[in-house]
N, C-alpha and C positions, 0 to 999 in steps of 0.2 A: 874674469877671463876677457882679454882684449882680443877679440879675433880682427885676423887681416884676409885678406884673398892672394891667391895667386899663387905658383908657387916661385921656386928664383931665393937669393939672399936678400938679405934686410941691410942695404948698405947706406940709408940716409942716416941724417943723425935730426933730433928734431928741428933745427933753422931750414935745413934743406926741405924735412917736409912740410912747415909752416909756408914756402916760396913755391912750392908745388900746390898745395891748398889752394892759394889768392891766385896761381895764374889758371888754374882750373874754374874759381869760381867767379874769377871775371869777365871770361868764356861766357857765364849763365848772365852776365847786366842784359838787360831788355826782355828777358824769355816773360811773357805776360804769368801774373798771376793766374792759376786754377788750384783749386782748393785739392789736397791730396794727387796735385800731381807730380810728376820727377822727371818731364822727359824736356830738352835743354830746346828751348830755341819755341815749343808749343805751347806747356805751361806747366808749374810746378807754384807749389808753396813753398813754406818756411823750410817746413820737413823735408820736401822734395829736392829743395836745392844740397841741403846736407847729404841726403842721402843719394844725389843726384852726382855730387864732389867724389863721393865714398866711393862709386859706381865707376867712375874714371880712374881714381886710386890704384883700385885693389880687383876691377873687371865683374863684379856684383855685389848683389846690397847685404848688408851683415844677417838681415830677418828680414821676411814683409811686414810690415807696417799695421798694425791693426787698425779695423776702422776706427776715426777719430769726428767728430766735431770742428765746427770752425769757430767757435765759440771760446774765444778767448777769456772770459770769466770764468768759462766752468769751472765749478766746483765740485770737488770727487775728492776721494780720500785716497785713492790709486796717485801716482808719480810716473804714467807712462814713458816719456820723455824723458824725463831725470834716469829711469830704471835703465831703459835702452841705450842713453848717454853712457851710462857707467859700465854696461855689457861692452859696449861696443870702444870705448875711444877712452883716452888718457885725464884723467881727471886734475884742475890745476887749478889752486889757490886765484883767486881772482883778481889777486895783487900781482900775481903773474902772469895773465896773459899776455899775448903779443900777436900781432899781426899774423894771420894763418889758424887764430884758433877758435873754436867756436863757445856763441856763448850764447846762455838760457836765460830766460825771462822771465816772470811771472807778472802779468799785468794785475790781477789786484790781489790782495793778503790774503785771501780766503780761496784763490783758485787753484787750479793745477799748474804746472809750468806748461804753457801754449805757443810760445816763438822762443825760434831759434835765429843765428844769423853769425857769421864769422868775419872776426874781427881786422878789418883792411889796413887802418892807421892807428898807430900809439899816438899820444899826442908829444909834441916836438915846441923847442925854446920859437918855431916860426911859425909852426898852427897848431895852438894848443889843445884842437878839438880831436876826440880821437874820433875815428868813421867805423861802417862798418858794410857787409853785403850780408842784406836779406830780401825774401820777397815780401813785398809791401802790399799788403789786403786790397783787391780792387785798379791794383795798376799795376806792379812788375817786378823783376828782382832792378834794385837799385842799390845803389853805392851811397850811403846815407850818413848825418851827422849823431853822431851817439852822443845824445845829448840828456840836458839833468831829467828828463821826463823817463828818458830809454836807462840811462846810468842806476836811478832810481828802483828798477825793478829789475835788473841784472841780477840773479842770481847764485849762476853756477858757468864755471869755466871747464872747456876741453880743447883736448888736443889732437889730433889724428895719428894713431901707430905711425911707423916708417914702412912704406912701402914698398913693394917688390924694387930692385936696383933696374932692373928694365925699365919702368913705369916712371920711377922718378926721372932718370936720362932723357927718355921721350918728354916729360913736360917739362925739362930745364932747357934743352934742345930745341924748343916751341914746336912739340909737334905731340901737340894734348891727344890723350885715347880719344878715340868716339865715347861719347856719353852712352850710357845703357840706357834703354828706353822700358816704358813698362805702358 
């Protein structure tokens, strides 16, 4: 089940909502790191910033969030993340992502999947490096280089439903929802 918010028709098609994604979650560059949080411009994480994108989407969050760790090695036999990824959002070959879609991590082989972040640049014949937006532990959401360390431990790709036809207008229009705050 892919749930969305709001009510209205579903008139993006996925490029439109991919361009709605990046210009919401570039809104979030500078919002300071705070561990579990989601609100734009005070401070969120990895989680917060997705769920924070969601939250301007579709006007609230898919579920609350259970409490989590910052602890990106943990090891647990649970897939929080992954599980909530796939409730909530479009699942996609990782050979196919594109800019506007989000993607999973798992920093070492033995942990849970722990960051998140959405994917800003493909990489191109004039900068081969693809980028990405996520919040970065200890300093901010940033606009970052996905590079072979981050490539490395990518995991799993999604994509965000299409949107209410209202919601998309206002962020092609540049006139982004208010962020939900929590």
């Amino acid at each position: 089940m892919h749930s969305v918010g709001g009510e209205g028709s579903r008139c993006a098609d996925r490029e439109q909502t991919r361009t709605a994604v990046l210009a919401i979650a570039r809104t979030w560059l500078a919002t300071p790191y705070r561990h579990q949080g989601a609100t734009k411009g005070a401070g969120c994480d990895c989680l917060g910033l997705i769920r924070g994108v969601w939250g301007e989407l579709y006007g609230h969050e898919p579920e609350p969030p259970p409490p989590y760790r910052p602890d990106w090695a943990e090891v647990c036999a649970a897939e929080p993340m992954l599980a909530a990824a796939r409730r909530h959002l479009l699942e996609i070959p990782l050979a196919h992502v594109q800019p506007g879609d989000v993607l999973l991590f798992r920093i070492s082989p033995a942990a849970a999947i722990k960051h998140a972040a959405i994917l800003s640049a493909a990489p191109t014949a004039v900068d081969p490096h693809p980028r990405m937006i996520h919040a970065y532990w200890g300093r901010a959401v940033v606009e970052s280089w996905l590079g072979p360390w981050w490539r490395r431990r990518l995991v799993a790709g999604f994509g965000f439903p299409a949107p209410p036809c209202a919601t998309l207008m206002s962020v092609i229009l540049g006139r982004v929802p208010r962020t939900h705050t929590r």
